[in-house]
C-alpha positions in Angstrom: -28.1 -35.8 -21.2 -28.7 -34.1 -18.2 -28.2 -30.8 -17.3 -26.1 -29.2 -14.2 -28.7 -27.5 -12.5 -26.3 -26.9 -9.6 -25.8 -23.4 -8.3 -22.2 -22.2 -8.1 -19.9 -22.2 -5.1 -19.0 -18.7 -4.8 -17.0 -19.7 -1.6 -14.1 -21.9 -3.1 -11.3 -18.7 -3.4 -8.7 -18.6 -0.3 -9.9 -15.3 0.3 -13.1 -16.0 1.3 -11.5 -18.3 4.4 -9.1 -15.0 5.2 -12.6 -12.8 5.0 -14.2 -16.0 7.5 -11.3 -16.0 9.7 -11.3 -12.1 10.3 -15.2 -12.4 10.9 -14.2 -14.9 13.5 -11.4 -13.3 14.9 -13.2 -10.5 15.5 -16.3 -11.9 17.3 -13.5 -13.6 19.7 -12.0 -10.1 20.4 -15.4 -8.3 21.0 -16.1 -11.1 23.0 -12.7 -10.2 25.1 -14.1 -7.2 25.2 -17.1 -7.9 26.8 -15.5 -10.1 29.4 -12.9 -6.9 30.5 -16.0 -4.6 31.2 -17.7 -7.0 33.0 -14.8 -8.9 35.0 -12.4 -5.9 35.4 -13.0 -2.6 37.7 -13.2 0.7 35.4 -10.1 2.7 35.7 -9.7 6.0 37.0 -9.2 7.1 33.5 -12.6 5.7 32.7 -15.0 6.0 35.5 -17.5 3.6 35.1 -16.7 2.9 31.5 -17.5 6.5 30.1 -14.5 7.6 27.8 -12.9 10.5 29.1 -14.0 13.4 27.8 -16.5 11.9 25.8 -20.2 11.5 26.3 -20.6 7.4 25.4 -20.0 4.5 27.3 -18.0 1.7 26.3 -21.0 -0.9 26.7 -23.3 2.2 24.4 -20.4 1.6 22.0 -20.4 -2.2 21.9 -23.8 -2.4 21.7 -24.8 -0.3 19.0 -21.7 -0.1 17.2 -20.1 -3.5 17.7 -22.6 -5.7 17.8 -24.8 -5.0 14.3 -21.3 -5.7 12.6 -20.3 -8.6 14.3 -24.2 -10.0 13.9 -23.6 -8.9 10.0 -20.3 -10.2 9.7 -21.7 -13.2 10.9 -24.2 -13.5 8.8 -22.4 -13.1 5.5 -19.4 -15.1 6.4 -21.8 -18.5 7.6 -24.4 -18.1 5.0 -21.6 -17.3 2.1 -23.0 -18.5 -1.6 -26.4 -17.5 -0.2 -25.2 -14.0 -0.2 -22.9 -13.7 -2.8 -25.7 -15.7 -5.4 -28.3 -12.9 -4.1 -26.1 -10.2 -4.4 -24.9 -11.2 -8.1 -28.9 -11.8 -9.2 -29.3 -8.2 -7.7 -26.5 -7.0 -10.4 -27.4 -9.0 -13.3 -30.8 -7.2 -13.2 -29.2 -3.6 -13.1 -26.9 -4.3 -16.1 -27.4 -3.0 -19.6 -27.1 -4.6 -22.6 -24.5 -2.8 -24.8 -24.9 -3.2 -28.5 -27.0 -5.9 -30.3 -28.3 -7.0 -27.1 -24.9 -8.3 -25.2 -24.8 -8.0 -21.7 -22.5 -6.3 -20.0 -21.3 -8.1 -16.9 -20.8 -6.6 -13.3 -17.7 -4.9 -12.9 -16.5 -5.9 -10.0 -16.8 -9.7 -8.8 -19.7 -10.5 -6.2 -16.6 -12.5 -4.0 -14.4 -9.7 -3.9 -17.0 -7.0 -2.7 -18.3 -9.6 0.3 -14.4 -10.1 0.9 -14.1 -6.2 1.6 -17.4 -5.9 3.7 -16.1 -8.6 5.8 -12.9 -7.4 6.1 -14.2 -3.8 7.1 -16.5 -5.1 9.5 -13.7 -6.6 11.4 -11.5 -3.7 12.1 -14.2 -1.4 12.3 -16.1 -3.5 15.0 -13.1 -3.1 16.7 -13.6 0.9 17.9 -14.7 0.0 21.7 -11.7 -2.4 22.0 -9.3 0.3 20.5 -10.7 3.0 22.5 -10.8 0.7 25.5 -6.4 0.4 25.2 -5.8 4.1 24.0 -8.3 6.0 26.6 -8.8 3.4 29.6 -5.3 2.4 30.4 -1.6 3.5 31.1 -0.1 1.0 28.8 0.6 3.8 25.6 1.5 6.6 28.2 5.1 7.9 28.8 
C-alpha cells in the first residue's frame, strides 16, 4: 500500500474564484486608472493630478498605495495552495496542545482568512480611483 503523499488543494471552495476574480478585477480598474492619468488632461478641479486641498498626487497614490496591493493581491491569488499551505504550517506551530497532548486546531480556516485579505485588497486598492470620481470630476456635483 502506498501512501498519499499529495499536498492538499486549499483552492477547490467557490470562494476562492470570487477572492481571484476581485484580485483581477481590480488590477483591470487600477489599470483604467492609470490609462485616465496618462491619456486624459487633469481637470481644473485637479491641477495636474494633485487632489484639491490635499497635498498627494494621484500617481503618489497609485504608486505607493495601489500598487503593493495589487502586486500582493496578485501574488496570493496566482500562487494560492502555496500560500494558504504556508500560512496553515505557520499556525500549526503556534497551537497548543490542550489536555493529554491533543492539539488544538486553528480557529479560523487558512481559506477563509486569504479570502478576506484578497477581498480587502481589492476595494482598498481602489482609494486613487475613488478619489479620482469624487474630487476630479463634476459627475457627483449638483
Amino acid at each position: 500500500m502506498t501512501g498519499n503523499k499529495q499536498s492538499p488543494r486549499f483552492d477547490a471552495d467557490n470562494w476562492v474564484t470570487v477572492a481571484r476574480l476581485a484580485v483581477a478585477a481590480s488590477t483591470v480598474l487600477s489599470a483604467v486608472t492609470v490609462a485616465i492619468l496618462l491619456m486624459v488632461d487633469p481637470p481644473a478641479q485637479c491641477p495636474n493630478w494633485y487632489i484639491r486641498n490635499g497635498p498627494e498626487s494621484l500617481w503618489t497614490l497609485l504608486v505607493f498605495w495601489t500598487a503593493p496591493m495589487i502586486v500582493m493581491g496578485c501574488v496570493i491569488a496566482i500562487r494560492w495552495n502555496s500560500a494558504a499551505r504556508r500560512e496553515a504550517e505557520a499556525s500549526g506551530r503556534k497551537v497548543r496542545t490542550l489536555f493529554f497532548g491533543h492539539v488544538t486546531p486553528p480557529a479560523v480556516p487558512v481559506t477563509y482568512i486569504l479570502i478576506n485579505i484578497c477581498l480587502m485588497l481589492s476595494v482598498v486598492s481602489q482609494l486613487p480611483l475613488i478619489l479620482l470620481v469624487t474630487n476630479c470630476t463634476d459627475w457627483l456635483r449638483p
